[in-house]
N, C-alpha and C positions, 0 to 999 in steps of 0.2 A: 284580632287576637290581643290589641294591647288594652281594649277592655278588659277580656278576660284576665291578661296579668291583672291589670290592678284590684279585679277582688279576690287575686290570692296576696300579692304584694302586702297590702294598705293592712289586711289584717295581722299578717305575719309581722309588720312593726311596730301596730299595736300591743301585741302577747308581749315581745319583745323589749319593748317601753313600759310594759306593767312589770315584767320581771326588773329589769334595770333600776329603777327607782322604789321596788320594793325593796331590794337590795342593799340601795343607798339610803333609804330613809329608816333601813333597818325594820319593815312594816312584817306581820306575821301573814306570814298565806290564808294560816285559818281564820286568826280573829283580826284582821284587818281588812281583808280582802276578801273572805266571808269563804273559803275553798274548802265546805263544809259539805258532804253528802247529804242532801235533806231526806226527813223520812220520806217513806213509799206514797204514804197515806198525803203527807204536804204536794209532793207532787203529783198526788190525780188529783187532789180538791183544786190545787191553781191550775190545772188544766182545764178543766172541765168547767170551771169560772173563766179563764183564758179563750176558750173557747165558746164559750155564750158570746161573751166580749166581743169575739171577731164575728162569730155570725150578725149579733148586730150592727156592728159597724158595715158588715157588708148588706143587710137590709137598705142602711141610713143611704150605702152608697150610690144604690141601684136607686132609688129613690129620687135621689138629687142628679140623677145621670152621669156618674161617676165610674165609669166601667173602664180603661183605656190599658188593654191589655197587649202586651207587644207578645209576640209568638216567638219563640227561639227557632221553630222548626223552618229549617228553609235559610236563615238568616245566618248557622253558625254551624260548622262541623259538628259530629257526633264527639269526638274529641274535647271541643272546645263547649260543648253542651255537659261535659262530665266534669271539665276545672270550672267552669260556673256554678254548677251544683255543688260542688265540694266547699269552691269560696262561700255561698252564699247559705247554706245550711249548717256546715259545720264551721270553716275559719271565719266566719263573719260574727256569728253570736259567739264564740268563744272571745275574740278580743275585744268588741265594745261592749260585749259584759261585764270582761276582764278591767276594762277603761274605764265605764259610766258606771258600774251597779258591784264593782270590786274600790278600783283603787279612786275613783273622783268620790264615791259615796263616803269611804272609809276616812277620808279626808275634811272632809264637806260636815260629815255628822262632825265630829268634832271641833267644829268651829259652835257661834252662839245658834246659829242659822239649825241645827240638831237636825234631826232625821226628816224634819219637813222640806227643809232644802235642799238634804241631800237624796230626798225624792225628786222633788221639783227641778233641779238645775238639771241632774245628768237627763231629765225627760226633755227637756228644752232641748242639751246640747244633743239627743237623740235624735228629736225631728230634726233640727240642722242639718245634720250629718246623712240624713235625707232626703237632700232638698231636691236632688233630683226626681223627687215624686211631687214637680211644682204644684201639683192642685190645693186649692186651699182648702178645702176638706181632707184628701188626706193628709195632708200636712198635720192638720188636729187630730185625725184618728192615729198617726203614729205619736203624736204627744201623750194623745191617751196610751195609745200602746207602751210606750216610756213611763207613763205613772202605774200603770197596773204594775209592770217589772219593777218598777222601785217598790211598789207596794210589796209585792212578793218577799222582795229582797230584803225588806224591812221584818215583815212576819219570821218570814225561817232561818233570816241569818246566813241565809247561803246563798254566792252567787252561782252555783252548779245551779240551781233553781231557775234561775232566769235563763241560762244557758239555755239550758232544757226547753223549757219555754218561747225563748225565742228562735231556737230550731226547729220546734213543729209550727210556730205559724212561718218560717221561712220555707220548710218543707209545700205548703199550700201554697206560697206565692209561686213557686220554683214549679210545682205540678202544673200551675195555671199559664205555665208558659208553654206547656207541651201541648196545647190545646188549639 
């Protein structure tokens, strides 16, 4: 169970910390933090690009023998199977979007480093922040996964975009556990 807290926890002081400090820094939700509804039409093309994306990374993974999936079933209450899914689909991409692709981006571009680094860094501090997927492939497929999302976030200006986005490919890690 106290796994399960902490992928409701970690998130909830994330959202928390991006409120706080946008706050304090007097930062706008919309045009700093990007809290923009993107069009209909931006969110199926980066899906549907988001999606190629993961099919091939999951080509490249199977490939390299990269498969190492843990099952939920058996290992954790029904219970504890639905505050998993909740943390990791919904409060998990809300606040490190909110963190990496809101307020570290909003930051970051305006420094000389401009939009290149505030792609590149919050994608670095991305894969970190999932280190417990030690393999070092994917380690680099969620870097990659972190620059697509920057890229996104770059193009529409909105981090509800990434959100989005990194909800459905969490939806497919999360299905792959019921398997």
């Amino acid at each position: 169970m106290n796994g399960t807290l902490l992928n409701l926890g970690f998130p909830i002081l994330g959202i928390a910390l991006v409120y706080y400090v946008s706050k304090k820094k007097k930062l706008s939700f919309r045009n700093d933090i990007g809290l923009v509804f993107p069009k209909w039409k931006e969110v199926l093309l980066w899906a549907v690009l988001f999606a190629i994306l993961i099919l091939i990374e999951e080509f490249v993974s199977k490939q390299f023998g990269n498969e190492t999936i843990n099952s939920w079933v058996g290992k954790y209450s029904i219970g504890e199977m639905v505050l998993r899914t909740i943390g990791i689909v919904i409060l998990a991409p809300i606040a490190e979007e909110l963190v990496l692709r809101g307020l570290l981006y909003a930051r970051i571009e305006k420094t000389s480093l401009k939009y290149v680094g505030a792609i590149i860094i919050p994608a670095i501090i991305f894969s970190l922040a999932h280190i417990q997927y030690a393999e070092n492939l994917t380690f680099v497929i969620i870097f990659i996964d972190g620059l697509f999302l920057g890229l996104a976030r770059y193009s529409s200006k909105s981090v509800i975009l990434t959100i989005i986005l990194h909800s459905l490919a969490n939806i497919g890690a999360v299905v792959e556990k019921f398997i």
